[in-house]
N, C-alpha and C positions, 0 to 999 in steps of 0.2 A: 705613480711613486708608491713605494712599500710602505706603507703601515707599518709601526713597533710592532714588535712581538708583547711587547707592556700593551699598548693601545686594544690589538687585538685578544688579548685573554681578559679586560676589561669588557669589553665587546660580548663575551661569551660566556659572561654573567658567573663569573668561576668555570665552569665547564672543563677549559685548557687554560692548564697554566705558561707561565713562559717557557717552561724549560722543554714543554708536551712540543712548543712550534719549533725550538731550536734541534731537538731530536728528530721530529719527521724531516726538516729541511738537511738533516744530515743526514737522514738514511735516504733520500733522493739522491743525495750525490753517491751517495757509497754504494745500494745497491742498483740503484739505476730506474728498478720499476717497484710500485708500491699495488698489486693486486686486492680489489674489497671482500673477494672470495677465501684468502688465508689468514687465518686466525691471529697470524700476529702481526698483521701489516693493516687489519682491517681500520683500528682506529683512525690511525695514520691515513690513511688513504679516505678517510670521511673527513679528515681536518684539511685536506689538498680539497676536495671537492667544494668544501664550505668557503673556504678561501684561498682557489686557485689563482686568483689572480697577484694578490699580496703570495703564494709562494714563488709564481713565476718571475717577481718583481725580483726578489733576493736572489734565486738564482742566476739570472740575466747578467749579472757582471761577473761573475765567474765565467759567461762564454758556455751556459747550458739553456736548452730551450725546452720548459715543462707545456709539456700533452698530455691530453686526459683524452682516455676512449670511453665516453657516458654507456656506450651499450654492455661492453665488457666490464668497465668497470674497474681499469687500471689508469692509473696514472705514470708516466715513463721521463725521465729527465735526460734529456740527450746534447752532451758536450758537444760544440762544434768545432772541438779541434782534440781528434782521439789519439795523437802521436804521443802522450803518455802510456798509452796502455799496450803494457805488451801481451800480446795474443800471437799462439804456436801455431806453425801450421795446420795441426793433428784439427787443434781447435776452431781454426778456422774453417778445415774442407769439414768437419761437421758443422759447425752454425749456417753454412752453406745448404749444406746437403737437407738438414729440417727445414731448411726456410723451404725449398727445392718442396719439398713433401707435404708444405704448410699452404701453401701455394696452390697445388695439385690439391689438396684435397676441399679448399674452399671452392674450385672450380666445379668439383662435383657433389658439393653439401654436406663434406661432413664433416663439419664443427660440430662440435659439443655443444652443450651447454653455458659454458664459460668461453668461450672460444678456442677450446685445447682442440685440437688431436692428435691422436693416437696413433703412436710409430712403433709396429711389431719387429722385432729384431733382423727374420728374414726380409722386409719391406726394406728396411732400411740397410741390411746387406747389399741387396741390390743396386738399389740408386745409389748407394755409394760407388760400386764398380761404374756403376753407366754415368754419373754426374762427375766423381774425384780419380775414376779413371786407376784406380788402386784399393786393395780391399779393404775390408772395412777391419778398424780396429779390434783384440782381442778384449774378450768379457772385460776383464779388470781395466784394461787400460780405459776402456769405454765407460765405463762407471766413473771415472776421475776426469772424462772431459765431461761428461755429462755435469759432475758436479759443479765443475767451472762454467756450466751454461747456466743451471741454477741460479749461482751466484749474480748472474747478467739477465735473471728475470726470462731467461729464452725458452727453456724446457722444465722438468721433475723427472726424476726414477721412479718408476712404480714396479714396484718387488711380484713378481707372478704366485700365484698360489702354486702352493708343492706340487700340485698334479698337471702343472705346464710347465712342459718341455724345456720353452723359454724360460733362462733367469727372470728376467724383467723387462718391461716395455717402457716407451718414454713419452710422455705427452708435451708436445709442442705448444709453448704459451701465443698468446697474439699478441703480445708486445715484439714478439720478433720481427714484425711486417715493418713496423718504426726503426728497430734498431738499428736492425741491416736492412739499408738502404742501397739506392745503388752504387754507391761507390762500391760496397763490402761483394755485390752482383756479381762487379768487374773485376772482383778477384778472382772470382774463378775462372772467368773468361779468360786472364790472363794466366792463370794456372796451367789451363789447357792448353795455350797458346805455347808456354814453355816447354809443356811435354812434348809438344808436337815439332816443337825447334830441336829438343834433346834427342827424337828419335831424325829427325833428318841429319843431323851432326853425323849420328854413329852412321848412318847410312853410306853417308859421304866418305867416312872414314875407313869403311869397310870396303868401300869400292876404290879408295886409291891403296 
């Protein structure tokens, strides 16, 4: 059972106050993942670790289930019931397609540090054609889902120095392995499965 938020900042000798625990437990539900590597998530993310079990207590009847990954060093609140949340498809064959890439590259070691990597724009042109089956979105447009990935704790923009090519590259967070799970997998299966129905329609169409 959850501890007060009064009880617990008693507990913490002053350290947090009450209003420090109702702030982090809101920004779990709003942003989803609390990372101990960004500057302004860090505090927050040592009071989920100090008392992860009193925050998973409070959010539990909301119908959200809080994880901590101790090596990386995020903590990720994950609703079990997402049919509030609307997400585009633009958005979703990218969340897809980084997972796709996040995937592929812990198989061959190269996480970072934090557990990011790193997706160069031609890398990720590609696997979009071979994974979504359709190309990949223009510059602009890609910045604005990117930042809707941000906001979901999945990826970051990182702006290229003047003397590359590329605008910017994007680093794939590890909370993404939690978020998209497999139900989010079988969208794209079934993505594919549609295109594959849409080209046999025409097919049939064009032969009567």
């Amino acid at each position: 059972m959850k501890r007060s938020w009064n009880t617990l900042s008693q507990l913490s000798d002053g350290t947090y106050a009450v209003q420090d625990f109702e702030r982090t437990a809101y920004r779990l539900v709003t942003e989803q993942v609390l990372y101990a590597n960004d500057r302004t998530a860090r505090v927050a993310y040592g009071m989920v670790e100090d008392y992860f079990g009193d925050f998973a207590a409070a959010l539990e009847p909301l119908g959200i289930r809080l994880e901590r990954n101790a090596h990386y060093r995020y903590a990720v609140a994950l609703p079990a019931h997402g049919e509030g949340v609307q997400v585009s498809l633009a958005e979703t064959l990218l969340m897809l397609v980084l997972r796709q890439r996040y995937d592929d590259a812990a198989r061959q070691g190269r996480i970072e540090e934090h557990g990011e990597v790193v997706v160069e724009l031609p890398e990720l042109q590609e696997a979009y054609q071979a994974l979504a089956a359709r190309t990949m979105p223009e510059v602009g447009e890609l910045r604005e889902l990117a930042r809707s990935l941000k906001r979901w704790g999945m990826c970051r923009l990182v702006d290229s120095e003047s003397d590359d090519p590329q605008p910017f590259h994007l680093r794939v967070r590890p909370a993404i392995v939690e978020i998209l799970g497999e139900q989010w997998l079988q969208r794209l299966d079934q993505h594919h499965r549609g295109d594959d129905a849409d080209e046999a329609t025409e097919d049939d169409d064009a032969a009567a």
